[in-house]
MDTraj code that builds the backbone (N, CA, C; nanometers):
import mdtraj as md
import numpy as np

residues = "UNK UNK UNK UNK UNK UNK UNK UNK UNK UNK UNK UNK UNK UNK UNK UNK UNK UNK UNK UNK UNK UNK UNK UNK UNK UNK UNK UNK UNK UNK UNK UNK UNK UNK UNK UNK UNK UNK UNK UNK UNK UNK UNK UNK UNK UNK UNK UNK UNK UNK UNK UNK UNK UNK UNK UNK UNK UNK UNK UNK UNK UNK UNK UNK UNK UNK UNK UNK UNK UNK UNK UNK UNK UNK UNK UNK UNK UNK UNK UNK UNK UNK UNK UNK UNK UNK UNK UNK UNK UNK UNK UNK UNK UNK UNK UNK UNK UNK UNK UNK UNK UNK UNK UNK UNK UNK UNK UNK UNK UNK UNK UNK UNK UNK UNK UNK UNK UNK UNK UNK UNK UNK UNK UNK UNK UNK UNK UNK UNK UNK UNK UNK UNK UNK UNK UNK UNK UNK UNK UNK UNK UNK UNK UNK UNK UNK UNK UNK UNK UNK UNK UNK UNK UNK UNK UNK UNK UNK UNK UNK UNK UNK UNK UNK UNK UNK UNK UNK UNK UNK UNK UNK UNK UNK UNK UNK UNK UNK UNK UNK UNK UNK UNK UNK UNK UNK UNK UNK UNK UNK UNK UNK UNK UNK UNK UNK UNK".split()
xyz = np.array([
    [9.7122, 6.3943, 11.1469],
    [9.7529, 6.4711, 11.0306],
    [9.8277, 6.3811, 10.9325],
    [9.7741, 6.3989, 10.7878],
    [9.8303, 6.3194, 10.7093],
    [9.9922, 6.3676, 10.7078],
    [10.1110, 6.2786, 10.6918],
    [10.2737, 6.2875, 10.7019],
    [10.2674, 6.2573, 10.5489],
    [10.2292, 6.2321, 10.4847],
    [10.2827, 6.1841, 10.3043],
    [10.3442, 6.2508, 10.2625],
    [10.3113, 6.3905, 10.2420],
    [10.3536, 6.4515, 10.2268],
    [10.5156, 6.5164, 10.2043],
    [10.5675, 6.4759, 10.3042],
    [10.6919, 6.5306, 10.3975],
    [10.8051, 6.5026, 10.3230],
    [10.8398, 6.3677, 10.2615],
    [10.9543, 6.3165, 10.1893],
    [10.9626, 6.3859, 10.0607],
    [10.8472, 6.4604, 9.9741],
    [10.8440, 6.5336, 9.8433],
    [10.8990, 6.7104, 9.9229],
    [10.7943, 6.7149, 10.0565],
    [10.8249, 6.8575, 10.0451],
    [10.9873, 6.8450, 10.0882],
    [11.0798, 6.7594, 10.1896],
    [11.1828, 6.7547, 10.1958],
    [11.2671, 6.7888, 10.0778],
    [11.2453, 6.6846, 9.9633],
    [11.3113, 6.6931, 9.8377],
    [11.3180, 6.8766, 9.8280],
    [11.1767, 6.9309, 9.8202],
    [11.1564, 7.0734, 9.7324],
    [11.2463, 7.1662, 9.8313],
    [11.2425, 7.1065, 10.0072],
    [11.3244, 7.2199, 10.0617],
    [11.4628, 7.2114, 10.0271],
    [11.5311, 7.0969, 9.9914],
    [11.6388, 7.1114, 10.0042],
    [11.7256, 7.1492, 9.8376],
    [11.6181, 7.1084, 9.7127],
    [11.6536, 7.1715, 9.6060],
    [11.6570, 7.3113, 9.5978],
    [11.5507, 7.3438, 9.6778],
    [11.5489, 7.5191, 9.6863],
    [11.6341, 7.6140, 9.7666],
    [11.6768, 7.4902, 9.8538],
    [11.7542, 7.5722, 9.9533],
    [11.8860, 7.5503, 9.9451],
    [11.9767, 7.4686, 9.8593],
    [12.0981, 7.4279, 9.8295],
    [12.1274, 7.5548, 9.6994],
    [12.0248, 7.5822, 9.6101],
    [12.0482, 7.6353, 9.4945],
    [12.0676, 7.7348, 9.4884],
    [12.1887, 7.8635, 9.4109],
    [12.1965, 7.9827, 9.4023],
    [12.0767, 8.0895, 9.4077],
    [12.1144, 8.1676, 9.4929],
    [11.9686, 8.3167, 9.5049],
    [12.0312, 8.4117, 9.5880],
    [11.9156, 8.4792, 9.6289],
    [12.0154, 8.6310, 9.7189],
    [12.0729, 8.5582, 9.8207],
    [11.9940, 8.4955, 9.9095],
    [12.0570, 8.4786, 10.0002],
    [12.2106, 8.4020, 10.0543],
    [12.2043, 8.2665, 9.9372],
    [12.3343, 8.2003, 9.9282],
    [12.4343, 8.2823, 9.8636],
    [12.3952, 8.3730, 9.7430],
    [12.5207, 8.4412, 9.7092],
    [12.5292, 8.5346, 9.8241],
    [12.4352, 8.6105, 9.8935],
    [12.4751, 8.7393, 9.9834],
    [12.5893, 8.6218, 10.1579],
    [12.5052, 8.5266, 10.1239],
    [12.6439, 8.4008, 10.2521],
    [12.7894, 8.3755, 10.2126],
    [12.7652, 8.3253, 10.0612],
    [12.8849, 8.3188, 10.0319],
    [12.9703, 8.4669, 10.0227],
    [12.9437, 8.5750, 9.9657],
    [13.0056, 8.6756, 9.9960],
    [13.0204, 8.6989, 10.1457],
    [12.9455, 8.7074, 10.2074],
    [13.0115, 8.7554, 10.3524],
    [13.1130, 8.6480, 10.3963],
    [13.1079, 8.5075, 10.3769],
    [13.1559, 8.3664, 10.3797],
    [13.3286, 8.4690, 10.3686],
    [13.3481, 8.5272, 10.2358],
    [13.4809, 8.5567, 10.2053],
    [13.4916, 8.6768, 10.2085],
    [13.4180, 8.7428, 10.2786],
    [13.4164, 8.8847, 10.3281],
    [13.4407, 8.8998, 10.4807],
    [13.4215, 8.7992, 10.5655],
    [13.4319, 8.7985, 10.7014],
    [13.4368, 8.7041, 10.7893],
    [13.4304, 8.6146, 10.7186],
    [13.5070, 8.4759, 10.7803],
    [13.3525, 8.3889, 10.8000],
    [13.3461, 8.2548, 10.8275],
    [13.2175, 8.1517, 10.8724],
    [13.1775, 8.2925, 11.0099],
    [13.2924, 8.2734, 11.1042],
    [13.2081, 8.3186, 11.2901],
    [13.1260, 8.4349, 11.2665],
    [13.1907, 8.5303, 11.2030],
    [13.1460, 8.6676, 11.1788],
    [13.0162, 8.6665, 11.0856],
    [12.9766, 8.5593, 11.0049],
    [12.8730, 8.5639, 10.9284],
    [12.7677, 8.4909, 10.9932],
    [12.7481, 8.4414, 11.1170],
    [12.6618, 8.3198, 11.1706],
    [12.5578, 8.3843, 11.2069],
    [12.5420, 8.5322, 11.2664],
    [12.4092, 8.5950, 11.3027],
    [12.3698, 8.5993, 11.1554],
    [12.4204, 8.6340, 11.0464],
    [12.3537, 8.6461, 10.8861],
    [12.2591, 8.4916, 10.9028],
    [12.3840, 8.3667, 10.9075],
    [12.2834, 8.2517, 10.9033],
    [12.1760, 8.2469, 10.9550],
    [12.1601, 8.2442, 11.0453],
    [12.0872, 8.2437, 11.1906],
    [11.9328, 8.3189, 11.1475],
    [11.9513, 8.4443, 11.1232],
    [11.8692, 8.5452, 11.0490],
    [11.8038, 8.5247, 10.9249],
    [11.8911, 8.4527, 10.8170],
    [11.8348, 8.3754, 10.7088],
    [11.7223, 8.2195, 10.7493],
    [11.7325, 8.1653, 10.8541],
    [11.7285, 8.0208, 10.8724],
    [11.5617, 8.0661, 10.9503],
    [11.5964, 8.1602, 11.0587],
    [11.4587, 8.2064, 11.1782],
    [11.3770, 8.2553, 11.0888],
    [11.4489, 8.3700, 11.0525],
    [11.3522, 8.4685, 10.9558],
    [11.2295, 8.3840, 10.8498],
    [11.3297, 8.3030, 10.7033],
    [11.2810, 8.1867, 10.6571],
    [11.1668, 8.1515, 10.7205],
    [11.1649, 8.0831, 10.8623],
    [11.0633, 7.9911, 10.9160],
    [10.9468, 8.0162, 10.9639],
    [10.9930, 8.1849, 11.0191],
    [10.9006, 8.2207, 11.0565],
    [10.8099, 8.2528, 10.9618],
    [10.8586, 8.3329, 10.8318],
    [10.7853, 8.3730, 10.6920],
    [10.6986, 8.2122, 10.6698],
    [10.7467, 8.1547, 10.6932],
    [10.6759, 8.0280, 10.6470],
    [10.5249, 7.9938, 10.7346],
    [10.6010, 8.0645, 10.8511],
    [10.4567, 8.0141, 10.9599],
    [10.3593, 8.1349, 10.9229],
    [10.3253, 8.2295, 10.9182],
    [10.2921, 8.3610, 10.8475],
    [10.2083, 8.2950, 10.7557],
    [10.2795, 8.3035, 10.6202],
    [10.2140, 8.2517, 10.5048],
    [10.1201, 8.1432, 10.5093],
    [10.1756, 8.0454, 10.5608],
    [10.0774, 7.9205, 10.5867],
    [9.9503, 7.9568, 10.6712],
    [9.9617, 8.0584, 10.7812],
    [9.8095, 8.1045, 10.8559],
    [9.7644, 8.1947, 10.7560],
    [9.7970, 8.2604, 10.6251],
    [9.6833, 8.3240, 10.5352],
    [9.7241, 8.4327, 10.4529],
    [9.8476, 8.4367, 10.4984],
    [9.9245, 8.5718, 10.4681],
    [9.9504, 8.5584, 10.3233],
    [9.9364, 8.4716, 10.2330],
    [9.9556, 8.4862, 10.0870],
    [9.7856, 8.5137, 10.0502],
    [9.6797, 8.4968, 10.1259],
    [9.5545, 8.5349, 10.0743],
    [9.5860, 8.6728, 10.0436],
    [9.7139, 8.7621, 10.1325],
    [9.6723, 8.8868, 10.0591],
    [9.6950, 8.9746, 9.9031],
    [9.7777, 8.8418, 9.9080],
    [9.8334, 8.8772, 9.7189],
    [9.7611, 8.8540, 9.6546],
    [9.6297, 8.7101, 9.6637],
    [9.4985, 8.7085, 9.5879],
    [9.3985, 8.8143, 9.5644],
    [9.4038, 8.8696, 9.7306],
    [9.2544, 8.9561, 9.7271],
    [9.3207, 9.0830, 9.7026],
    [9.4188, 9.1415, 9.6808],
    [9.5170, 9.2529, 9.6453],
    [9.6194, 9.2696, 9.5586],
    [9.6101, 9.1989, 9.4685],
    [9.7053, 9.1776, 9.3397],
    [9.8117, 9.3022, 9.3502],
    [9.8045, 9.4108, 9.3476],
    [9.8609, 9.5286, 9.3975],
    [9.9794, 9.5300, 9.4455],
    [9.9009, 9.4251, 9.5579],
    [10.0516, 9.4539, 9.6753],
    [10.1907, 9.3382, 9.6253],
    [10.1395, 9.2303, 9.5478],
    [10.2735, 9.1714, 9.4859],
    [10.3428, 9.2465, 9.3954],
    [10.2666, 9.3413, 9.3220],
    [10.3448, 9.4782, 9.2426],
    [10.4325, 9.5455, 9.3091],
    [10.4171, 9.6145, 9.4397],
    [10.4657, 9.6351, 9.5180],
    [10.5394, 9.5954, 9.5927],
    [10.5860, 9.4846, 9.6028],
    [10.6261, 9.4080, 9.6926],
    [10.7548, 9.3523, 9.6120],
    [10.6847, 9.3416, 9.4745],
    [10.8414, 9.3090, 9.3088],
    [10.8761, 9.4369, 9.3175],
    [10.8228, 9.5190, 9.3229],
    [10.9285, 9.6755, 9.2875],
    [11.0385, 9.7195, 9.3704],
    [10.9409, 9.6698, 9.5427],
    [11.0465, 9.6985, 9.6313],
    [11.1604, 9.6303, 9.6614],
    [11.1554, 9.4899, 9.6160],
    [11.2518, 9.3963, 9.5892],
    [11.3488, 9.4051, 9.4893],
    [11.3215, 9.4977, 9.3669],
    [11.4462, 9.4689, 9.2382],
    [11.4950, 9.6010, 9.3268],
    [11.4427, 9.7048, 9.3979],
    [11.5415, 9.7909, 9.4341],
    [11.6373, 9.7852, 9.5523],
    [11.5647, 9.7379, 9.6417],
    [11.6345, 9.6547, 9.7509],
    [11.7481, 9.5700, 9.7130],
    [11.7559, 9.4655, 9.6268],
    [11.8230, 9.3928, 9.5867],
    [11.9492, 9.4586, 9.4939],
    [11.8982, 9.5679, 9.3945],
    [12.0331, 9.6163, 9.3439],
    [12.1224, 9.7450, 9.4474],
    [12.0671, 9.7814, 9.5836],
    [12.1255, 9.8435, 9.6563],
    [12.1990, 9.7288, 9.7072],
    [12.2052, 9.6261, 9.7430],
    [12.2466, 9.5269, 9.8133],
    [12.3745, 9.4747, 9.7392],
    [12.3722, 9.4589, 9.5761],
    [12.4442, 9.4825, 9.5073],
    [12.5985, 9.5243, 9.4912],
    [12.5082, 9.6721, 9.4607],
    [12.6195, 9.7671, 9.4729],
    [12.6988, 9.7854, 9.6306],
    [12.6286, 9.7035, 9.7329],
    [12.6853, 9.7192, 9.8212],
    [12.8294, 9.6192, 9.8334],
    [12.7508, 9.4875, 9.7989],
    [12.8726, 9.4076, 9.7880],
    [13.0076, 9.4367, 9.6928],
    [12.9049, 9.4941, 9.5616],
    [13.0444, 9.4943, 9.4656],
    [13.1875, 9.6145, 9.5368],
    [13.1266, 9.7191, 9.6110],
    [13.2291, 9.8037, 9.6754],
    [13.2908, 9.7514, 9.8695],
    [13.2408, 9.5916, 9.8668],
    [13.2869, 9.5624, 9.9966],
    [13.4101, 9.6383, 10.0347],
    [13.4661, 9.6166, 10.1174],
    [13.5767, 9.6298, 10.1643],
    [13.6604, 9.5297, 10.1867],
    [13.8367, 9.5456, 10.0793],
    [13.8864, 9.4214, 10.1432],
    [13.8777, 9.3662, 10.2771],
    [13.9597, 9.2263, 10.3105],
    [13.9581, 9.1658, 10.3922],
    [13.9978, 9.2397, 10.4909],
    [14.1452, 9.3403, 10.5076],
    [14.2071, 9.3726, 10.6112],
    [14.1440, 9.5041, 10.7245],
    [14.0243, 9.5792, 10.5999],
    [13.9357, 9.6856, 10.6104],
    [13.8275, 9.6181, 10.6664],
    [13.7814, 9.4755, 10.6405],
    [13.6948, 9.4647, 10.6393],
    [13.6130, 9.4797, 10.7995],
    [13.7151, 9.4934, 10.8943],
    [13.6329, 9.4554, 10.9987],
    [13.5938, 9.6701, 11.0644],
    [13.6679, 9.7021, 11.0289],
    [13.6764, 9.8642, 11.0233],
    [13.5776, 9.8867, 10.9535],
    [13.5591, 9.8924, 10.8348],
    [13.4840, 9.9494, 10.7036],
    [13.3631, 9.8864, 10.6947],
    [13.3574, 9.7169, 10.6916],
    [13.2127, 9.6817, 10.6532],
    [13.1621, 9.5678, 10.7741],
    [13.0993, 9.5452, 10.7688],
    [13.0691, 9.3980, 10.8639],
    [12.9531, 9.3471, 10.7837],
    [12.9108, 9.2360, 10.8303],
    [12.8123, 9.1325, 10.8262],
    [12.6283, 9.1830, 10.8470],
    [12.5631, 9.1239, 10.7123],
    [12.4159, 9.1739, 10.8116],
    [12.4085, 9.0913, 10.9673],
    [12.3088, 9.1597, 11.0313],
    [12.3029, 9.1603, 11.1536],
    [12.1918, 9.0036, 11.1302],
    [12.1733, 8.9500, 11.2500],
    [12.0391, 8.8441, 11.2851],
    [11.9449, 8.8936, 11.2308],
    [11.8876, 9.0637, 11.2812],
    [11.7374, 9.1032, 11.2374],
    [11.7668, 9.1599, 11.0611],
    [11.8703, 9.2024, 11.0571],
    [11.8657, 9.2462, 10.9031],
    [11.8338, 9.1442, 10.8317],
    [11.8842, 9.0318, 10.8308],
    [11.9303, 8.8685, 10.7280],
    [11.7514, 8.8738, 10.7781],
    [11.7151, 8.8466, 10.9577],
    [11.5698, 8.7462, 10.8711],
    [11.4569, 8.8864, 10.8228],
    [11.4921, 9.0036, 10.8375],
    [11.4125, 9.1226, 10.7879],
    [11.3616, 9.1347, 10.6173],
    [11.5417, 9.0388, 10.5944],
    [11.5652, 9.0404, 10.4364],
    [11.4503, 8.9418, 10.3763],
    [11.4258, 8.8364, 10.4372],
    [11.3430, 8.7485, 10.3912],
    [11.2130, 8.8168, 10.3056],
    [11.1666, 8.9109, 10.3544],
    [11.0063, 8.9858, 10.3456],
    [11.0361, 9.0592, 10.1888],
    [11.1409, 9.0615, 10.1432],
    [11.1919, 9.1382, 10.0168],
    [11.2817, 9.0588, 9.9367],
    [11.2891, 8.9080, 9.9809],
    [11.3734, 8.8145, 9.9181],
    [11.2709, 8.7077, 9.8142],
    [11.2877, 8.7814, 9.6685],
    [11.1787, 8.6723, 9.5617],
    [11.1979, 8.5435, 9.5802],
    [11.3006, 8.5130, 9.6160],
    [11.3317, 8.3607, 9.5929],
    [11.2289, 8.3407, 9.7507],
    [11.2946, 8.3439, 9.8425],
    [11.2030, 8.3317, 9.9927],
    [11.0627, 8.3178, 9.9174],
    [10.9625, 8.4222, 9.8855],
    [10.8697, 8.3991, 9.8538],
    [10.8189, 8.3162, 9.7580],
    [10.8868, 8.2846, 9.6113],
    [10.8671, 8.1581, 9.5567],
    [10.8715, 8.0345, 9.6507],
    [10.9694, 8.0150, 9.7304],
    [10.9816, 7.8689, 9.8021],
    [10.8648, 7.8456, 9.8996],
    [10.8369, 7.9955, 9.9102],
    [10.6754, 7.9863, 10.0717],
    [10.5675, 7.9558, 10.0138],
    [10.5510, 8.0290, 9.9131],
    [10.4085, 8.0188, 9.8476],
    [10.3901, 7.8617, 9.7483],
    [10.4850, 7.8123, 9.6938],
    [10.4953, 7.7242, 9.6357],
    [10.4963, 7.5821, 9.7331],
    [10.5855, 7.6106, 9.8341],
    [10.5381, 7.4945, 9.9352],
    [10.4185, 7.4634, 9.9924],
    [10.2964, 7.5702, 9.9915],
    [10.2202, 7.5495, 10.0338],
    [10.1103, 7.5137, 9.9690],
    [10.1274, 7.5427, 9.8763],
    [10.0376, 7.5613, 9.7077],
    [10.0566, 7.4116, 9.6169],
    [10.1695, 7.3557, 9.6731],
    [10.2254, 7.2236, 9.5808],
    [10.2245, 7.1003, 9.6541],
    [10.2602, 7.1373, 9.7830],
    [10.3027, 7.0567, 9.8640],
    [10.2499, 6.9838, 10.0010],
    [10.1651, 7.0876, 10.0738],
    [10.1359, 7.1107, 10.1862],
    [9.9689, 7.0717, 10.1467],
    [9.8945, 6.9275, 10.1991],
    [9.7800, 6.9037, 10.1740],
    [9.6266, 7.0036, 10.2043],
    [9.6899, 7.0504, 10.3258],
    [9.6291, 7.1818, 10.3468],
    [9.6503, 7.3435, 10.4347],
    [9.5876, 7.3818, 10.4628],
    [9.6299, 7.5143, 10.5121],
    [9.5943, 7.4811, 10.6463],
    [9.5918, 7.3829, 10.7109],
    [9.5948, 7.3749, 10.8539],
    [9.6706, 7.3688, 10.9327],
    [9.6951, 7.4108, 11.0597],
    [9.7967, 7.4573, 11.1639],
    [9.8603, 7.3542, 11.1969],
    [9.8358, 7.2377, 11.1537],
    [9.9604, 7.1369, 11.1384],
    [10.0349, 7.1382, 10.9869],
    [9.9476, 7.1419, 10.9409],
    [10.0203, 7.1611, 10.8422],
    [10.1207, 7.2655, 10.7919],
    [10.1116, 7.3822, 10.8646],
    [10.1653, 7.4754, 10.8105],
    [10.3141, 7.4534, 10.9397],
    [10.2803, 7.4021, 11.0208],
    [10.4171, 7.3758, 11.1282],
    [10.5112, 7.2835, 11.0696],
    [10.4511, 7.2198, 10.9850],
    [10.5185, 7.0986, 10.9461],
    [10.5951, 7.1240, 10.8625],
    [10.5262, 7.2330, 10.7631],
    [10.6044, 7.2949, 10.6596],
    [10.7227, 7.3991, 10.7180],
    [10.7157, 7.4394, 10.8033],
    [10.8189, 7.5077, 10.8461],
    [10.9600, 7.3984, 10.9354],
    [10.8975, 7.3226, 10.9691],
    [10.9494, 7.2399, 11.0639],
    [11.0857, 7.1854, 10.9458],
    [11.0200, 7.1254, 10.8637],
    [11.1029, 7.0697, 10.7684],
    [11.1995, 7.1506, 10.7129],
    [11.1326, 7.2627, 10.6282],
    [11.2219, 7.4115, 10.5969],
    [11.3477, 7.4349, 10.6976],
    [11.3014, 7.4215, 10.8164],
    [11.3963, 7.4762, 10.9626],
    [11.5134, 7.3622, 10.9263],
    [11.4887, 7.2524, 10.9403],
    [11.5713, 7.1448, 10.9306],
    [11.6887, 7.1101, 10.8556],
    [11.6184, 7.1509, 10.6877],
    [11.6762, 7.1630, 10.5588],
    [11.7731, 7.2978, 10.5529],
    [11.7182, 7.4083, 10.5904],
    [11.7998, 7.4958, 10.5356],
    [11.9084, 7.5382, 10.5518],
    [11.9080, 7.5984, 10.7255],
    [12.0298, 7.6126, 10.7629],
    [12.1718, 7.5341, 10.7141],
    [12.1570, 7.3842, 10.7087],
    [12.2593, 7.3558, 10.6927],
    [12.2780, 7.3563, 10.5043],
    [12.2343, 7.3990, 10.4271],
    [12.1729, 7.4174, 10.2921],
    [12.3017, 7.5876, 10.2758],
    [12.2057, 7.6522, 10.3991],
    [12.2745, 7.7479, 10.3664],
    [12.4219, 7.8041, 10.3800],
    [12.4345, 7.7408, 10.5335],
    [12.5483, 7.7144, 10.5888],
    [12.7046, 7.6535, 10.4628],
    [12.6691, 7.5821, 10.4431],
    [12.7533, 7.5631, 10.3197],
    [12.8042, 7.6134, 10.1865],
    [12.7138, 7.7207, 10.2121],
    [12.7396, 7.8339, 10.1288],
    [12.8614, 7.9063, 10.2029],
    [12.8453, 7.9497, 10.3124],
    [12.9035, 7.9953, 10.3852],
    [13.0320, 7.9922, 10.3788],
    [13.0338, 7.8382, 10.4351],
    [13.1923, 7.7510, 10.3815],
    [13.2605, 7.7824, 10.2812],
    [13.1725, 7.7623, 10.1595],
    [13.2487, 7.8033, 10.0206],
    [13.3175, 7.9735, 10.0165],
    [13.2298, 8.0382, 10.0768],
    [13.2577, 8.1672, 10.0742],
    [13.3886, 8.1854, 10.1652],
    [13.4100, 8.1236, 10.2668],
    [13.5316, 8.1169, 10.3450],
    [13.6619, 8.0743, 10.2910],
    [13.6124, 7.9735, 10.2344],
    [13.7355, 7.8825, 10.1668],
    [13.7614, 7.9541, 10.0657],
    [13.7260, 8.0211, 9.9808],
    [13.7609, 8.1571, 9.8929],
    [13.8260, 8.2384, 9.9461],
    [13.7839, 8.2437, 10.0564],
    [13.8432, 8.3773, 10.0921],
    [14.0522, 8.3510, 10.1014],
    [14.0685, 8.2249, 10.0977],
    [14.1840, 8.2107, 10.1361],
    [14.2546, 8.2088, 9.9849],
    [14.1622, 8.2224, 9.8978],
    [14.2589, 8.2276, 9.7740],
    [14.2267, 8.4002, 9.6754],
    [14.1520, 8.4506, 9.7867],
    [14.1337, 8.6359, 9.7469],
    [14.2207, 8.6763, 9.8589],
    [14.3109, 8.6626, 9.8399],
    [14.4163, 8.7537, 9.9515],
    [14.4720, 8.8945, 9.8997],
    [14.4454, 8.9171, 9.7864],
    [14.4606, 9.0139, 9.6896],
    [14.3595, 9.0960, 9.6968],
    [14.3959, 9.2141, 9.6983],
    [14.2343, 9.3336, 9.7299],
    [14.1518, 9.3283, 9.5978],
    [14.2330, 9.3070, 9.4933],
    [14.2147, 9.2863, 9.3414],
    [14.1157, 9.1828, 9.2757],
    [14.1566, 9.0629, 9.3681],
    [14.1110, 8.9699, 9.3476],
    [13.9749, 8.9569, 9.4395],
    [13.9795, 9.0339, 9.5169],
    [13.8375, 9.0191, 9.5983],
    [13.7603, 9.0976, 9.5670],
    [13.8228, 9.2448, 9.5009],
    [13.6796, 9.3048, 9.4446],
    [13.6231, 9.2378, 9.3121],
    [13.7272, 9.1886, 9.2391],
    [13.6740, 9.1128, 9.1474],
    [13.5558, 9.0408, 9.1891],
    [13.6003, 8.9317, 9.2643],
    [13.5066, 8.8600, 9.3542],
    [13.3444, 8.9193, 9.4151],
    [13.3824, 9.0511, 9.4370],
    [13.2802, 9.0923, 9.5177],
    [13.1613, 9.1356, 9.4073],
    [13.2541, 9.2064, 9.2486],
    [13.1626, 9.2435, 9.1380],
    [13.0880, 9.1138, 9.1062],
    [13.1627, 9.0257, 9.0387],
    [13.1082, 8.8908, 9.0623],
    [12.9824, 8.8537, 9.0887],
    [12.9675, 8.8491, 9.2254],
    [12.8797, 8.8495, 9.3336],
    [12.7718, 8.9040, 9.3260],
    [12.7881, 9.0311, 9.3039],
    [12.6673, 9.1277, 9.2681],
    [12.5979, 9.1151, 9.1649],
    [12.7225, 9.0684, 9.0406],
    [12.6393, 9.0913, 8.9188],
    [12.5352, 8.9425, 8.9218],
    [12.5940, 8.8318, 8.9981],
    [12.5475, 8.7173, 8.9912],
    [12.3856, 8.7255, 9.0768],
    [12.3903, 8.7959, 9.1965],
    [12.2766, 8.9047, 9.2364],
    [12.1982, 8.9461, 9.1803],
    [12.2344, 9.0753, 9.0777],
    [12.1433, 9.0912, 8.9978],
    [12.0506, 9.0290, 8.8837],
    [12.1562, 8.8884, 8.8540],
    [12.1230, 8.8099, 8.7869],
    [11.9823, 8.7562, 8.8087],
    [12.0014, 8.6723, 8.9724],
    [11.8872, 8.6141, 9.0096],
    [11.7511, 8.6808, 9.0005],
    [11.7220, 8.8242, 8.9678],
    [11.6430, 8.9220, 8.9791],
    [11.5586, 8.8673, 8.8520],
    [11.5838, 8.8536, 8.7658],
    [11.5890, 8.7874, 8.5991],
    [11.4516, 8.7165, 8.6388],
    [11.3846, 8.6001, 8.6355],
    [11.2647, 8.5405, 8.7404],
    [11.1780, 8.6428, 8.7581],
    [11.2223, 8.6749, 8.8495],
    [11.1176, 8.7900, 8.8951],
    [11.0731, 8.8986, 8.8273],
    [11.1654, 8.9233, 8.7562],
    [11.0951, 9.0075, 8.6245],
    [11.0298, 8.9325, 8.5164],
    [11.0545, 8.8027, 8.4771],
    [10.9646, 8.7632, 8.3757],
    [10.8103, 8.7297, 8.4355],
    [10.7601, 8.7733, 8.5801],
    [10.6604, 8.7377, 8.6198],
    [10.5668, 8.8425, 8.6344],
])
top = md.Topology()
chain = top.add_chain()
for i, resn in enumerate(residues, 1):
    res = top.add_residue(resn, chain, resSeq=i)
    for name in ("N", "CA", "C"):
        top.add_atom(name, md.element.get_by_symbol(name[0]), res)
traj = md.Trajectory(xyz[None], top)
């Protein structure tokens, strides 16, 4: 199997996966919503989920947006609504001291569930494979995940961090819902993309 490849798609995983979207803002909020430990099944769930979407897509699973144009309609609709429930969820977190009473962390299966309704996720799958990936063969498509697996977590993970290390300067309920509107609106922001498409 040709490897040439690998050092460009590296570059694309790790620009894509360092850069603001749902998922790094929804890390960094939990990051300062519930500490790094309490958010690690979220990682975990973002990182599996990710890879697996990747192995999926690469065996054919974006043929169905070609031969069904439809279902990417569907699939954007269910995403801007998904995404502004997710939103409004963060912007009404619960402070820190509530937080373990009142709100918690997505779960492992929620975070990689989220992937299947996450635009950005699907720009980075379909585009890796479409740009990057010489062909649609079962090495190839491992490889593409392989790398993804490698890159992201710790991509995302650092989001995480930031969100923690915030958290020590929102000690104020005031200052964290601020934080949390923030968050959301920066959320809804990313949605922006996906509607010009």
């Amino acid at each position: 199997m040709d490897i040439g490849f690998i050092p460009a798609l590296a570059a694309f995983a790790f620009v894509s996966s360092i850069t603001p979207g749902p998922n790094n803002l929804m890390l960094m909020a939990s990051g300062a919503n519930f500490g790094f430990r309490r958010t690690l099944p979220h990682m975990f769930g973002v990182a599996m989920g990710f890879t697996f979407m990747l192995v999926l897509v690469g065996a054919g699973l974006s043929e169905v947006f070609d031969r069904y144009p439809i279902s990417y309609t569907i699939l954007k609709a269910f995403s801007v609504v998904y995404l502004l429930w997710l939103a409004w969820k963060i912007a009404n977190a619960a402070p820190p001291k509530s937080a373990k009473a009142e709100g918690r962390p997505f779960s492992f299966l929620q975070a990689a569930g989220f992937q299947w309704v996450n635009p950005k996720a699907w720009a980075m799958s379909l585009t890796a494979f479409t740009v990057y990936a010489p062909s649609q063969s079962l090495g190839a498509t491992f490889a593409v995940a392989a790398v993804f697996g490698l890159v992201n977590l710790p991509s995302i993970a650092s989001w995480t961090v930031l969100g923690q290390e915030l958290r020590r300067l929102l000690k104020s309920p005031r200052h964290l819902r601020a934080f949390n509107i923030t968050m959301a609106a920066l959320l809804v922001a990313s949605l922006y993309p996906l509607l010009l498409t």
